[in-house]
N, C-alpha and C positions, 0 to 999 in steps of 0.2 A: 877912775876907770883903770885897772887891772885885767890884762891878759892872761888867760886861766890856760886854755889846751882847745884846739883845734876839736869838734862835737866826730862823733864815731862816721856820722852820713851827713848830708845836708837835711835842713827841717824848714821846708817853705813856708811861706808868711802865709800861701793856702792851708796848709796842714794846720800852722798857729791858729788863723781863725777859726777852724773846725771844731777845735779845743777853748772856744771863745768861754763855753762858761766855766772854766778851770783857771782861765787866765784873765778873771776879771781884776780891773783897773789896771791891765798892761800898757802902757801908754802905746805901745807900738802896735797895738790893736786898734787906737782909739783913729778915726776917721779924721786925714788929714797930716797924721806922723808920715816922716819922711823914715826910709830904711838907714838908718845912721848910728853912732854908738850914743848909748843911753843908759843910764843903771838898769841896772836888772835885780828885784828883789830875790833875796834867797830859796823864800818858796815859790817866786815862777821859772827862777835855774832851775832846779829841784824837777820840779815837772816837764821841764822842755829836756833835759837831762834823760829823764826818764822815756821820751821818746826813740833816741838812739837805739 
């Protein structure tokens, strides 16, 4: 786990599930994940990225 840079706004974990079918197999989606650090694959940075 690598600290990259602070995102432009905050992106609620409401807003993430919104975007649920963009972001499938996010673990942090998946029912029962705690809000904690976790990998983050390149293409769902990439996407959550692109919300800012």
């Amino acid at each position: 786990v690598k600290y990259r840079r602070k995102t432009k706004r905050q992106i609620s974990l409401e807003e993430l599930k919104t975007h649920a079918e963009r972001l499938e197999d996010f673990a942090l989606l998946r029912r029962g994940n705690r809000l904690s650090i976790m990998p983050v694959s390149k293409a769902h940075w990439d996407f959550i990225l692109s919300l800012e």
